[in-house]
matplotlib code that plots the C-alpha trace (Angstrom):
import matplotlib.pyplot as plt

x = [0.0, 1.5, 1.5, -0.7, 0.6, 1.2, 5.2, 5.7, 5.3, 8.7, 9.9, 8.5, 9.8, 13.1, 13.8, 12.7, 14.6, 17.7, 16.4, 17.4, 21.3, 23.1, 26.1, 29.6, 32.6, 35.3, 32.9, 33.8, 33.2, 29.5, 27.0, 25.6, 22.0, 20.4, 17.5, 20.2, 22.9, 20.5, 17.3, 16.8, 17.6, 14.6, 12.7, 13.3, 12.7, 9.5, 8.3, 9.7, 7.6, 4.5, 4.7, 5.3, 2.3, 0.3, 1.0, 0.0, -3.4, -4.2, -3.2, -6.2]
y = [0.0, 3.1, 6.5, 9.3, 12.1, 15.1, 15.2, 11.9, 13.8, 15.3, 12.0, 10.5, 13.7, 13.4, 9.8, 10.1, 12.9, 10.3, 7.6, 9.4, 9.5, 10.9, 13.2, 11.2, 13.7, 13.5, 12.4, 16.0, 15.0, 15.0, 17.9, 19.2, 18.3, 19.9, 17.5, 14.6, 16.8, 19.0, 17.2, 17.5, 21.4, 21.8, 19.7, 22.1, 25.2, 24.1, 23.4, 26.7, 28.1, 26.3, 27.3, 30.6, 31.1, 29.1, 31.4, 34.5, 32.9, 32.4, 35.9, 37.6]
z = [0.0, -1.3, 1.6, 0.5, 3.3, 1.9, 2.9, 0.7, -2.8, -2.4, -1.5, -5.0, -7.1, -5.9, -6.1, -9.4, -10.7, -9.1, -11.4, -14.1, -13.2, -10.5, -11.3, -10.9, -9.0, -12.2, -14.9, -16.7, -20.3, -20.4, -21.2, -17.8, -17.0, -14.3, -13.9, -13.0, -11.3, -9.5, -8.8, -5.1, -5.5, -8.0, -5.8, -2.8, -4.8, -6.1, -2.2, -1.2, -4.3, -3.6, 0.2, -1.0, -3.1, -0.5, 2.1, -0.1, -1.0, 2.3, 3.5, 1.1]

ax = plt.figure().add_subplot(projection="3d")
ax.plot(x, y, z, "-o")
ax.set_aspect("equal")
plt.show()
């Protein structure tokens, strides 16, 4: 049975963002992509941006 809290999305993005590669320290002849180098960083930013716009819509 799969968890449906609300704090287990972020979870789920992340690890699936690392399925996609994670960056290698000295692996320096590759393009940079910032969906498998930076995942959990774009993960938190979207929270912080969804908290964010939450906060405002509850303000009005």
């Amino acid at each position: 049975m799969s968890e449906r809290s609300p704090l287990s999305w972020p979870g789920r993005l992340a690890d699936w963002f690392e399925l996609r590669g994670v960056y290698v320290p000295g692996e320096d002849n590759r393009v940079v992509d910032p969906w498998r180098d930076w995942g959990w960083l774009i993960v938190a930013w979207l929270v912080t941006l969804a908290v964010f716009i939450l906060l405002f819509a509850l303000a009005l």
